[in-house]
ROGU-772577 format. One record per residue (C-alpha): residue number from 1; x, y, z. Coordinates in nm, 3 decimals, always signed. Each point is the difference from the previous one (the first is absolute). Layout:
<pts>
<pt num="NUM" c1="X" c2="Y" c3="Z"/>
...
</pts>
This chain:
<pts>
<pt num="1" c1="+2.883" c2="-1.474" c3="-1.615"/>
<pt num="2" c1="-0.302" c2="-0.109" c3="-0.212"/>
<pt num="3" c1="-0.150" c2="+0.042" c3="-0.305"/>
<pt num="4" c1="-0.312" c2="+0.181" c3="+0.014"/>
<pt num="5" c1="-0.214" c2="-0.254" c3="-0.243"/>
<pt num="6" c1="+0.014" c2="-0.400" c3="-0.072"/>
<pt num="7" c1="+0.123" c2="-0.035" c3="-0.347"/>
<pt num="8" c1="-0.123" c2="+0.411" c3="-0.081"/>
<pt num="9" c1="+0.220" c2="+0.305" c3="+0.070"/>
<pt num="10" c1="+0.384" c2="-0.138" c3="+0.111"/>
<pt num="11" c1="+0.043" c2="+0.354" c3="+0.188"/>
<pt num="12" c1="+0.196" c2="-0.054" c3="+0.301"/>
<pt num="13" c1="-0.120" c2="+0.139" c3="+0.330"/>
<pt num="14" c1="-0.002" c2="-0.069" c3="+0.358"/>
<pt num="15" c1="-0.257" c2="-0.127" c3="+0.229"/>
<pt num="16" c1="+0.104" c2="+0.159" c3="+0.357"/>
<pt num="17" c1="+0.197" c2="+0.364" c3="-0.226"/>
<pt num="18" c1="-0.280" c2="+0.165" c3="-0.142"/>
<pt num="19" c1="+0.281" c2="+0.250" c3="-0.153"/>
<pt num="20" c1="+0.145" c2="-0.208" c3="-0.203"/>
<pt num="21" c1="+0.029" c2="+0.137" c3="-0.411"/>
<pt num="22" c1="-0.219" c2="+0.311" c3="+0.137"/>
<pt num="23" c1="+0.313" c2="+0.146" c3="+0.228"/>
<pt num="24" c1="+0.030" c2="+0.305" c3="-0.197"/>
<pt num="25" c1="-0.382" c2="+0.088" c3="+0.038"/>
<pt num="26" c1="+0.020" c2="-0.177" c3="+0.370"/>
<pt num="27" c1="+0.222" c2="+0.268" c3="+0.178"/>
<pt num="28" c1="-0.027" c2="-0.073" c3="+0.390"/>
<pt num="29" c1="+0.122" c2="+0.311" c3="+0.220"/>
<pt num="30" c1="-0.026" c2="-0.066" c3="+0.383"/>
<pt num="31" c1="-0.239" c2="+0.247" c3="+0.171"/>
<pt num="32" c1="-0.112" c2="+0.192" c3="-0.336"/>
<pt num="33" c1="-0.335" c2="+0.059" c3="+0.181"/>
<pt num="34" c1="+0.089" c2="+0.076" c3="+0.366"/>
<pt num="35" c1="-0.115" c2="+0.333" c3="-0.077"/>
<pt num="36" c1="-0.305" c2="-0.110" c3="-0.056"/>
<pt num="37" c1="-0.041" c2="-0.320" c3="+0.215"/>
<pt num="38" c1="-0.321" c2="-0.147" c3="+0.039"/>
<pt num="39" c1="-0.104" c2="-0.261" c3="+0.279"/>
<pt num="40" c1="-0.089" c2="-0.316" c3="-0.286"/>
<pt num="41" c1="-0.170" c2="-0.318" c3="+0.211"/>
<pt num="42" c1="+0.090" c2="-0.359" c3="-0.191"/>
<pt num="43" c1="-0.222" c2="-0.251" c3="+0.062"/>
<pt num="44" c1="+0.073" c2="-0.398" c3="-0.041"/>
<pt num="45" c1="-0.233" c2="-0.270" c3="+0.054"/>
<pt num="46" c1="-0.023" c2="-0.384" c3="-0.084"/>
<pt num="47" c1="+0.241" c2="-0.118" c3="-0.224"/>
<pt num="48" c1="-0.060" c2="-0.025" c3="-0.371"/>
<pt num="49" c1="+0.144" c2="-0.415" c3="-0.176"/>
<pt num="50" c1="+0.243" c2="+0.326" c3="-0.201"/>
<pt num="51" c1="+0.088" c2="+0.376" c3="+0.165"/>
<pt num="52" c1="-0.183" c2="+0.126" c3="+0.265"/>
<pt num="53" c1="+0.278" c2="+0.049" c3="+0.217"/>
<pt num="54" c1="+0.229" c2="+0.146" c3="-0.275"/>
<pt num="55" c1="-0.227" c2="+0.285" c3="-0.071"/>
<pt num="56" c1="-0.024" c2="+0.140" c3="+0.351"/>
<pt num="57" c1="+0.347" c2="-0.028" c3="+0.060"/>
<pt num="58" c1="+0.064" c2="+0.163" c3="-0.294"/>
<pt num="59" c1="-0.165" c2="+0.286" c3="-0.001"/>
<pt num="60" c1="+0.038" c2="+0.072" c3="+0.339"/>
<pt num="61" c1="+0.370" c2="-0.021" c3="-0.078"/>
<pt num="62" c1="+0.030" c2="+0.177" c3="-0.234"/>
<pt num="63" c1="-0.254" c2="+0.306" c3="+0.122"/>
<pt num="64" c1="+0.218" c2="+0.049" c3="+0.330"/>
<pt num="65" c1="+0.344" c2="+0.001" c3="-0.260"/>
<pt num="66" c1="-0.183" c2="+0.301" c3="-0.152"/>
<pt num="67" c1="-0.042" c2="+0.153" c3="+0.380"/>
<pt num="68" c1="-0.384" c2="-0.073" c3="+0.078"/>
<pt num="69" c1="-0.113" c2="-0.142" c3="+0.346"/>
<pt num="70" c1="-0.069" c2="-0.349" c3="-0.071"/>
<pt num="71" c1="-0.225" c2="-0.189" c3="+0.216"/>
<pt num="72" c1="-0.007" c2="-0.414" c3="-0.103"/>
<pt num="73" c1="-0.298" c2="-0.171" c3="+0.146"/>
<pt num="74" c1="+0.007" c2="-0.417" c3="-0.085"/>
<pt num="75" c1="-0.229" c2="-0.207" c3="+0.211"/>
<pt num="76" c1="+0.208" c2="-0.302" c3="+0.071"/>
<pt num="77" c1="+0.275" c2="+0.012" c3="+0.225"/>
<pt num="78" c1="+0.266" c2="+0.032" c3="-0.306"/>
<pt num="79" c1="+0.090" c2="+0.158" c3="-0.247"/>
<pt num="80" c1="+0.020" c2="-0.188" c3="-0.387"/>
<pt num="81" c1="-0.367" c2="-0.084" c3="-0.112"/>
<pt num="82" c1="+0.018" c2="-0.285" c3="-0.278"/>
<pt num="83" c1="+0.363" c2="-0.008" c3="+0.046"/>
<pt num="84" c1="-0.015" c2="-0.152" c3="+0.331"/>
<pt num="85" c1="-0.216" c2="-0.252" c3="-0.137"/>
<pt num="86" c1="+0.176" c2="-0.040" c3="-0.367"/>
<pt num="87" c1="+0.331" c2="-0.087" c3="+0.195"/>
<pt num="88" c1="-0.138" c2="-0.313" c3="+0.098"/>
<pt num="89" c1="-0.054" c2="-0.151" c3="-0.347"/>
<pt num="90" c1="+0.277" c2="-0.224" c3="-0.070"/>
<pt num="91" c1="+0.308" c2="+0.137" c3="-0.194"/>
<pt num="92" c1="-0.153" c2="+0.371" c3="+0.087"/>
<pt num="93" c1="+0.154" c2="+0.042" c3="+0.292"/>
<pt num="94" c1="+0.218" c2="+0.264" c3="-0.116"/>
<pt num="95" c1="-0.271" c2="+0.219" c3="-0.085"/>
<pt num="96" c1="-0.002" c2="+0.074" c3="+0.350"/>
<pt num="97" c1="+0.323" c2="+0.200" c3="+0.008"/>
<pt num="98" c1="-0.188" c2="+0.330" c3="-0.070"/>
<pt num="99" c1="-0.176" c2="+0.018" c3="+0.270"/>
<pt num="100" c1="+0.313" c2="+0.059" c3="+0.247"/>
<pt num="101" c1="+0.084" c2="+0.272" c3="-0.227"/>
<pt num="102" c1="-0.320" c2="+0.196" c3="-0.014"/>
<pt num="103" c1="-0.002" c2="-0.050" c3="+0.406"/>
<pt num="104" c1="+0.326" c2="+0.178" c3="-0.001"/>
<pt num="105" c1="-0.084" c2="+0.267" c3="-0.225"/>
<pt num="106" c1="-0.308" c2="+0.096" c3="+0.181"/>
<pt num="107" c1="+0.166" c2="+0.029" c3="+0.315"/>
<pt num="108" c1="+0.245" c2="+0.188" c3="-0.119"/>
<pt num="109" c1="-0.202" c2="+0.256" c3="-0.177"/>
<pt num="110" c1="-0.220" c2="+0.061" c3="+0.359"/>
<pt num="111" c1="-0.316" c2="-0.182" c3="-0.165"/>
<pt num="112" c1="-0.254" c2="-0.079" c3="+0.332"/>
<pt num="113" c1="-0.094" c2="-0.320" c3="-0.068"/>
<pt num="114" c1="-0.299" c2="-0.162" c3="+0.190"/>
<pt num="115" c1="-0.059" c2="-0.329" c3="+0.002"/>
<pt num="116" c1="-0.343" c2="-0.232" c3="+0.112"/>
<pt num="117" c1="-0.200" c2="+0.309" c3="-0.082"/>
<pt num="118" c1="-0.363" c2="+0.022" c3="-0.148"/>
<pt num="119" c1="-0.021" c2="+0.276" c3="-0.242"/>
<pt num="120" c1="-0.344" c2="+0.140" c3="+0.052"/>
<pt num="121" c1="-0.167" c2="+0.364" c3="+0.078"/>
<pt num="122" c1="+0.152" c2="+0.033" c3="+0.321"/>
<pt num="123" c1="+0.371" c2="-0.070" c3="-0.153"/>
<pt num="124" c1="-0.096" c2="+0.280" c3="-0.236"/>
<pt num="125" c1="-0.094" c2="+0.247" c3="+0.288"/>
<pt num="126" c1="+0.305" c2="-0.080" c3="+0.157"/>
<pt num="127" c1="+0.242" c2="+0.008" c3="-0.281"/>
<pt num="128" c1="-0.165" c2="+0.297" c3="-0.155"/>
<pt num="129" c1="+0.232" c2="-0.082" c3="-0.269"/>
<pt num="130" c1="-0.008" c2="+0.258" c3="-0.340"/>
<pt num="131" c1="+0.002" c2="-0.314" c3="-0.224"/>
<pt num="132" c1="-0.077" c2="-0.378" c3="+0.017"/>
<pt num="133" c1="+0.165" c2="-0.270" c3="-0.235"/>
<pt num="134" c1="-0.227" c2="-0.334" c3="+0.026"/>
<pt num="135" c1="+0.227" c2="-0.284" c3="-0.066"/>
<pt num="136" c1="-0.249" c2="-0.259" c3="+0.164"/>
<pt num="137" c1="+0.042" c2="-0.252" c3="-0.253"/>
<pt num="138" c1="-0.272" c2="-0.269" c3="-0.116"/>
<pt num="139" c1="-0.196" c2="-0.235" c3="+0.117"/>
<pt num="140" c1="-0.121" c2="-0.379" c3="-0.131"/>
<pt num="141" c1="-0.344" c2="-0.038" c3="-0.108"/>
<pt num="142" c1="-0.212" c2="-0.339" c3="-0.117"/>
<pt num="143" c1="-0.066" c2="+0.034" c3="-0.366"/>
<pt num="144" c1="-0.326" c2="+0.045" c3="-0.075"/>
<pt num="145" c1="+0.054" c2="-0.307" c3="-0.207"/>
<pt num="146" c1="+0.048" c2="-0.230" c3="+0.257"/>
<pt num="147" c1="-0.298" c2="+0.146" c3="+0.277"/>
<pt num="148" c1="-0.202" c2="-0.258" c3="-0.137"/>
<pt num="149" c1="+0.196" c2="-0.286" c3="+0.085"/>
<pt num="150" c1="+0.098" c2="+0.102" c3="+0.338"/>
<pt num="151" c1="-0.314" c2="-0.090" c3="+0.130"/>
<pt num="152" c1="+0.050" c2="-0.315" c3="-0.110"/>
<pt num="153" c1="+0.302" c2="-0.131" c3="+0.194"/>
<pt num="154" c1="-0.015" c2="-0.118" c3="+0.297"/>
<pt num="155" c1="+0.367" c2="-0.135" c3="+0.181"/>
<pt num="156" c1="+0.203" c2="+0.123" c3="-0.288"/>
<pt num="157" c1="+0.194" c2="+0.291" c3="+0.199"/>
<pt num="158" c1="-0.009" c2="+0.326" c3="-0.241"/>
<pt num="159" c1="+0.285" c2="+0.263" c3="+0.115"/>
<pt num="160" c1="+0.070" c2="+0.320" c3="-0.142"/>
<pt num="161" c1="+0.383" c2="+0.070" c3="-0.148"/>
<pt num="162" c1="+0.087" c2="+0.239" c3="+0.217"/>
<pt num="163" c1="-0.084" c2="-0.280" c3="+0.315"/>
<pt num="164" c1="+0.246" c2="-0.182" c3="-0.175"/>
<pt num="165" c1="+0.309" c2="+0.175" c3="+0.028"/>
<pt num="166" c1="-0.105" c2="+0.272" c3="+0.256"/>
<pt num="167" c1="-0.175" c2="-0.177" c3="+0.243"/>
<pt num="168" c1="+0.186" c2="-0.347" c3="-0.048"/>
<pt num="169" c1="-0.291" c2="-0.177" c3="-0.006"/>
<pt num="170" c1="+0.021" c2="-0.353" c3="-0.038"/>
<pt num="171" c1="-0.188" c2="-0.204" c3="-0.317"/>
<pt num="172" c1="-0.068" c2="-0.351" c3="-0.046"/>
<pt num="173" c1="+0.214" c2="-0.212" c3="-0.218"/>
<pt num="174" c1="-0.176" c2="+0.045" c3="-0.364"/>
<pt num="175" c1="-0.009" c2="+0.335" c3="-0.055"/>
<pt num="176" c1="-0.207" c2="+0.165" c3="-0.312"/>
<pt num="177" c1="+0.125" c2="+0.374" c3="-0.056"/>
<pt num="178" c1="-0.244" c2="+0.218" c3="-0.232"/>
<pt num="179" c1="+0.221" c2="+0.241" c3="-0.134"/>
<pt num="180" c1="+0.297" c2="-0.016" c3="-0.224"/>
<pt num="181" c1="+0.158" c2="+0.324" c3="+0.006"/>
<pt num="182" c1="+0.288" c2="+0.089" c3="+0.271"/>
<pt num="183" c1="-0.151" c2="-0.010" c3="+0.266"/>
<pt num="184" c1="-0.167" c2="-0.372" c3="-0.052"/>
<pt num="185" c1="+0.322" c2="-0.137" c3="-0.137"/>
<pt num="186" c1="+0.243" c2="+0.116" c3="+0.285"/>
<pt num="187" c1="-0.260" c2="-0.183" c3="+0.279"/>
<pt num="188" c1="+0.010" c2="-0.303" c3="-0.274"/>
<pt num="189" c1="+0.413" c2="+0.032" c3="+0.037"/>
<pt num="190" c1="-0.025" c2="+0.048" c3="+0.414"/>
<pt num="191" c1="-0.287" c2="-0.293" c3="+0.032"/>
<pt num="192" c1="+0.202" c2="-0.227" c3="-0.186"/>
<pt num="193" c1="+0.347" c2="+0.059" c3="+0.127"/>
<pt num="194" c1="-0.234" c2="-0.139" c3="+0.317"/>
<pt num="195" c1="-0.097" c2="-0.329" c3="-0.185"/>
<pt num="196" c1="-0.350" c2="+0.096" c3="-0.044"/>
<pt num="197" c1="-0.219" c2="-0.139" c3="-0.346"/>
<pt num="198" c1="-0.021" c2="+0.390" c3="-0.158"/>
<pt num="199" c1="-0.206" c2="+0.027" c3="-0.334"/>
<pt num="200" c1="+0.004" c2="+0.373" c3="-0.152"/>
<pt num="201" c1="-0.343" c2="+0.104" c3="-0.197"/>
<pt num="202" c1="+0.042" c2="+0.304" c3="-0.209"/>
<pt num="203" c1="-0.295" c2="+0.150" c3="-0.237"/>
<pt num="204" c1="+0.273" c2="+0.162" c3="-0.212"/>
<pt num="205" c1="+0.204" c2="-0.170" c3="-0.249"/>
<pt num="206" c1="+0.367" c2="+0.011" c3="+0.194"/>
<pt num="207" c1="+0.116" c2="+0.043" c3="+0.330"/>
<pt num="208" c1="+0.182" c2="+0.264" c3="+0.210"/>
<pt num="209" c1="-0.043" c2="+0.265" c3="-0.257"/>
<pt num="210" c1="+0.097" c2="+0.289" c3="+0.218"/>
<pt num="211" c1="+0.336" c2="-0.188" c3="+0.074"/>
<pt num="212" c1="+0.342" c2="+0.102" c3="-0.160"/>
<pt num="213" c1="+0.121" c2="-0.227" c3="-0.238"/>
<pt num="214" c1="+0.265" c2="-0.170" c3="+0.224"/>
<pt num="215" c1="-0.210" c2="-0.011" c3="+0.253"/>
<pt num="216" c1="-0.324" c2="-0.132" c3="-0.172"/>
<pt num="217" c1="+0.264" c2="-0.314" c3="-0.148"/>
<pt num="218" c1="+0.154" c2="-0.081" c3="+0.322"/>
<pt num="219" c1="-0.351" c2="+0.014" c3="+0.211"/>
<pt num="220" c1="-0.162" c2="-0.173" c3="-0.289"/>
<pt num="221" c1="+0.328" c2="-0.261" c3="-0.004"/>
<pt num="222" c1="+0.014" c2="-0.054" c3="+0.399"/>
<pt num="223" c1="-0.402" c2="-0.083" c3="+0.002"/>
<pt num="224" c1="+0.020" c2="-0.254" c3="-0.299"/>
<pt num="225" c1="+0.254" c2="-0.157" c3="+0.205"/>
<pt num="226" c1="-0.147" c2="-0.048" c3="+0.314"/>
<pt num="227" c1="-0.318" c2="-0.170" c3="-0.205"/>
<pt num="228" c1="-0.253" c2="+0.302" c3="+0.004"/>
<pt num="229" c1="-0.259" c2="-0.026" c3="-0.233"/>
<pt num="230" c1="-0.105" c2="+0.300" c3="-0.236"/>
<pt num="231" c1="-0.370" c2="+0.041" c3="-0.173"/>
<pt num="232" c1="-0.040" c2="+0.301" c3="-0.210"/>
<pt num="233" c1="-0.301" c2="+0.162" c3="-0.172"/>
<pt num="234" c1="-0.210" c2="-0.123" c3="+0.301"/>
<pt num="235" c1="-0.374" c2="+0.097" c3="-0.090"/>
<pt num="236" c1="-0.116" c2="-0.111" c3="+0.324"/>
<pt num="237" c1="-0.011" c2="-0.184" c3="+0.332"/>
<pt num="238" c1="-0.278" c2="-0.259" c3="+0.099"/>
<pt num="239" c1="+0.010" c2="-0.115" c3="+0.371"/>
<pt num="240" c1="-0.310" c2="-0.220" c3="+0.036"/>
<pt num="241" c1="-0.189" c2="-0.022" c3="+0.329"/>
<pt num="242" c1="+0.282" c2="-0.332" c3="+0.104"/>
<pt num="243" c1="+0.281" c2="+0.195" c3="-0.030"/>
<pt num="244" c1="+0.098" c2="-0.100" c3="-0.326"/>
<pt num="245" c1="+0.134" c2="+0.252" c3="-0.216"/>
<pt num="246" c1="-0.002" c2="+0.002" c3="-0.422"/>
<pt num="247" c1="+0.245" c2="+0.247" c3="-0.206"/>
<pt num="248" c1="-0.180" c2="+0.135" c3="-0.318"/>
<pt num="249" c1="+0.247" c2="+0.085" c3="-0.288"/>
<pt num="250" c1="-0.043" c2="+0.063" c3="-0.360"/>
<pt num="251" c1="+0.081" c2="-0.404" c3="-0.014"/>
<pt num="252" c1="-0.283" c2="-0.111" c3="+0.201"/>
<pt num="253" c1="-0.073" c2="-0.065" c3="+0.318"/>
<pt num="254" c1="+0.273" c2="-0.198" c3="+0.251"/>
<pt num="255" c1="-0.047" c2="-0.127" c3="+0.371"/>
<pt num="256" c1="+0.251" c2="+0.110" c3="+0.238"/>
<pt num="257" c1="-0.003" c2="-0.250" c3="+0.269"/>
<pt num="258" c1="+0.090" c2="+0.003" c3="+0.386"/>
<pt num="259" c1="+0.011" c2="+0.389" c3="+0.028"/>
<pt num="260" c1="+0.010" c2="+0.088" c3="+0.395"/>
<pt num="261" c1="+0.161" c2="+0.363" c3="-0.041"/>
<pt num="262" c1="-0.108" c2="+0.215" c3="-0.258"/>
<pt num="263" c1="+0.213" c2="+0.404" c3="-0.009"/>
<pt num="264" c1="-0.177" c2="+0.318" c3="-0.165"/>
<pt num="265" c1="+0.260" c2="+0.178" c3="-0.168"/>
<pt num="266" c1="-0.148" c2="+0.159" c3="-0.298"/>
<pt num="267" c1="-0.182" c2="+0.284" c3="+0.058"/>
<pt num="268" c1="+0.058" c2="+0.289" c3="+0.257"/>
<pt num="269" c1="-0.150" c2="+0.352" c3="+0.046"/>
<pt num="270" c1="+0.159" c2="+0.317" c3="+0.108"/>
<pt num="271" c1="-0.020" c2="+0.148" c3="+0.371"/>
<pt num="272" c1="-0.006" c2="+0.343" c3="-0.036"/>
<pt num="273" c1="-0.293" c2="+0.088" c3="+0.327"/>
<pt num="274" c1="+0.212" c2="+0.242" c3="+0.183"/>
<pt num="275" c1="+0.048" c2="+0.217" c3="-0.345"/>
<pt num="276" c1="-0.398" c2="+0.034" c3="+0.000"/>
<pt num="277" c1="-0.001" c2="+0.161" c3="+0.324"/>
<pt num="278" c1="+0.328" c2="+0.204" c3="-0.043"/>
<pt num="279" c1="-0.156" c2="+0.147" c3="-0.286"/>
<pt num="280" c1="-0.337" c2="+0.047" c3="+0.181"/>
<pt num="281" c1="+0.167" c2="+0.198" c3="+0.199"/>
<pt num="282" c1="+0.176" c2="+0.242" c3="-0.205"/>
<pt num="283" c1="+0.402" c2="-0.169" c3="+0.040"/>
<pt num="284" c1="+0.155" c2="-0.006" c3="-0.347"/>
<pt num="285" c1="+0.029" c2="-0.369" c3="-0.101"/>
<pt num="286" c1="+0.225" c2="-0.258" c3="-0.200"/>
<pt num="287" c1="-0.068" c2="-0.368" c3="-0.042"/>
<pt num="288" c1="+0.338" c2="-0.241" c3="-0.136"/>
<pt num="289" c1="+0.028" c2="-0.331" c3="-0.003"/>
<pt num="290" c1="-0.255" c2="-0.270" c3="+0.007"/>
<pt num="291" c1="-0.214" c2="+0.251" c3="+0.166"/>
<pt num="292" c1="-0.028" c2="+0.182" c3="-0.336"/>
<pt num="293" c1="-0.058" c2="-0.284" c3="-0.224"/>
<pt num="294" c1="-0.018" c2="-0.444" c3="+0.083"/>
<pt num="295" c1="-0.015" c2="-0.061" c3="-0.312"/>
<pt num="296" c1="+0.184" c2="+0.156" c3="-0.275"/>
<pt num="297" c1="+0.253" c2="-0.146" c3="-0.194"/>
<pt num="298" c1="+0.295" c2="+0.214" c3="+0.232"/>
<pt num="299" c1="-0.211" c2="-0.082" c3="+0.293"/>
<pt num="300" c1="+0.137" c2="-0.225" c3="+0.307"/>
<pt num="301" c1="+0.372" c2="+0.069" c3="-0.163"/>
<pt num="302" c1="+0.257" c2="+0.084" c3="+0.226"/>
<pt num="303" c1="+0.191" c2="+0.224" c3="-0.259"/>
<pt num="304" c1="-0.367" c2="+0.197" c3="-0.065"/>
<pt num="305" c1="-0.062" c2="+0.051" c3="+0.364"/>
<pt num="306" c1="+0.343" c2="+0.189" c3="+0.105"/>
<pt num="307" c1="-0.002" c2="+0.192" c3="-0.344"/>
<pt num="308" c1="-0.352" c2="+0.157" c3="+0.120"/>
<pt num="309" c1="+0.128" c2="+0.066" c3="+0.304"/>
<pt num="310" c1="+0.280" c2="+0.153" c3="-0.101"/>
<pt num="311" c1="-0.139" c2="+0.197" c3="-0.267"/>
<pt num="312" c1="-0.281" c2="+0.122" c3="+0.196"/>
<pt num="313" c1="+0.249" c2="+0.159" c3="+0.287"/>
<pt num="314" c1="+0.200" c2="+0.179" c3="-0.183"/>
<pt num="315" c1="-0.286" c2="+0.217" c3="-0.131"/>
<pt num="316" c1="-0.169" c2="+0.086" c3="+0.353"/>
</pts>
C-alpha cells in the first residue's frame, strides 16, 4: 500500500491492485465477453528502469479473465520486464514476487504466450489478431544537453542505465550518474552496495520524486550511508577534451575528478514502432505503459503501468 503523492493527497491505494477504493465501479465477471471474443495480440519489448513488464501482463490478464484470445508476445526469453531487473536492486528483492503470480494466472486462463519473438509485419500476418496492446516500454536517450560533451571524452566509459542493470555491464570504480530521479538513484544504491565511488547529478531540486514516501527515505537513507554523493539543480556537464569533467550548478562551477564510468539515466523516449504499422494497417490500437508516455509525472511507475493495463482490458 502507498500513498499516491509525497507530502500531497494521503489516499491510500495499491501499487500491484488497481481496484482498490474503485471496487464498486471495478466489477470483474469471468468471461463477460466470450460472446464476443476477439483474438487481442500483447506486445512487450525492452524493459522500461519502472513497468514495462507490468502492463503486458496485465492487460493480457485481465483481457483473457473477460474471455478474449490472448496472445503475449515479449522478446526476451521471460516474462517480467523491469521487474526482472528491479529485483536486483538491493532491499527490492521482494518486488519480484509478482511475477510468479502473473505466470500462474496466465497459464491458467489459456493465454499463448511466446517468448524471443520480434513483433514486426509478419507477426501481424500471422496473428491476424482483432486488436494490439503495445506495452514495449521506453528506451534511454543522451540528452541533448550533454551531445556536446560526448565528443569530448575519450577513455571515460559512458553506459546507458538500462546496460546497467539489464545487461550487467560492468563500470569502473568512480562512477558519475546524470540523473536523479528513480531510476538514477536505485543504480547509485546497486553501484554502491558494490563499493564503487557513485556521485548522483540531478537538474531538479530533489531526488527520487516519483518514489513513495517510505521508499524515497529509505533509498535516500541507504545511499547517504554507503557515501554517495548528491548534486542537485545541475545546469550542466563539461567534459573537456582530457577527460576531465566540471558540474555547473546555480553555485558555480566544481571539478569532479577521476571519473572512469559515467551512467545516462535521465532522459528516455517511448517505443511505440509496431503501433505505427498496426495502425497503418487498419488493426485497432492501444499504447500503455512507457510506450504511451517516458516522461510524465505517472510515467516509469509500476502502480501507473498495471492500472493502464488493467483499465484498458476491461473495456475491449
Amino acid at each position: 500500500m502507498r500513498s499516491l503523492r509525497r507530502g500531497g493527497d494521503t489516499t491510500t491505494t495499491c501499487i500491484v491492485n488497481p481496484r482498490v477504493l474503485r471496487e464498486l465501479d471495478c466489477v470483474d465477471i469471468k468471461d463477460d465477453k466470450a460472446n464476443n471474443a476477439r483474438i487481442i495480440l500483447v506486445v512487450g519489448g525492452r524493459w522500461s528502469v519502472v513497468g514495462g513488464g507490468c502492463a503486458g501482463m496485465e492487460a493480457a490478464r485481465r483481457a483473457a479473465f473477460s474471455g478474449h484470445k490472448v496472445i503475449l508476445c515479449e522478446s526476451k526469453n521471460q516474462l517480467g520486464g523491469q521487474i526482472k531487473i528491479a529485483e536486483s536492486i538491493p532491499v527490492r528483492h521482494e518486488i519480484g514476487d509478482i511475477i510468479p503470480w502473473y505466470e500462474g494466472q496466465l497459464k491458467k486462463l489459456d493465454v499463448d504466450i511466446r517468448l524471443n519473438v520480434t513483433a514486426n509485419q509478419q507477426l501481424l500476418s500471422e496473428v491476424n489478431p482483432d486488436v494490439v496492446v503495445i506495452a514495449t516500454g521506453s528506451l534511454p536517450k543522451v540528452p541533448q544537453s550533454f551531445m556536446e560533451s560526448i565528443y569530448n571524452i575519450a577513455d571515460i566509459n559512458l553506459v546507458m542505465a538500462d546496460e546497467v542493470l539489464e545487461e550487467s555491464i560492468a563500470t569502473g570504480n568512480n562512477v558519475l550518474i546524470i540523473g536523479g530521479d528513480q531510476i538514477g538513484m536505485q543504480i547509485a544504491d546497486y553501484l554502491a552496495d558494490k563499493n564503487k565511488i557513485v556521485t548522483v547529478v540531478e537538474e531538479h531540486n530533489h531526488f527520487a520524486e516519483k518514489l513513495a514516501a517510505n521508499d524515497r527515505w529509505y533509498l535516500i537513507a541507504r545511499i547517504i550511508q554507503k557515501g554517495v554523493r548528491r548534486i542537485k539543480n545541475m545546469k550542466k556537464i563539461e567534459i573537456l577534451p582530457d577527460d576531465e569533467v566540471w558540474i555547473v550548478t546555480g553555485e558555480g562551477r566544481e571539478n569532479l575528478p577521476d571519473i572512469d564510468t559515467i551512467v545516462l539515466a535521465s532522459e528516455r523516449q517511448s517505443e511505440r514502432s509496431l503501433a505505427e504499422l498496426s495502425e497503418k494497417i487498419g488493426i485497432e490500437t492501444h499504447i500503455i505503459g512507457d510506450a504511451k508516455d517516458a516522461v510524465g509525472e505517472a510515467s516509469a511507475m509500476i502502480m501507473t503501468s498495471i492500472a493502464q493495463g488493467y483499465d484498458l482490458a476491461r473495456q475491449l
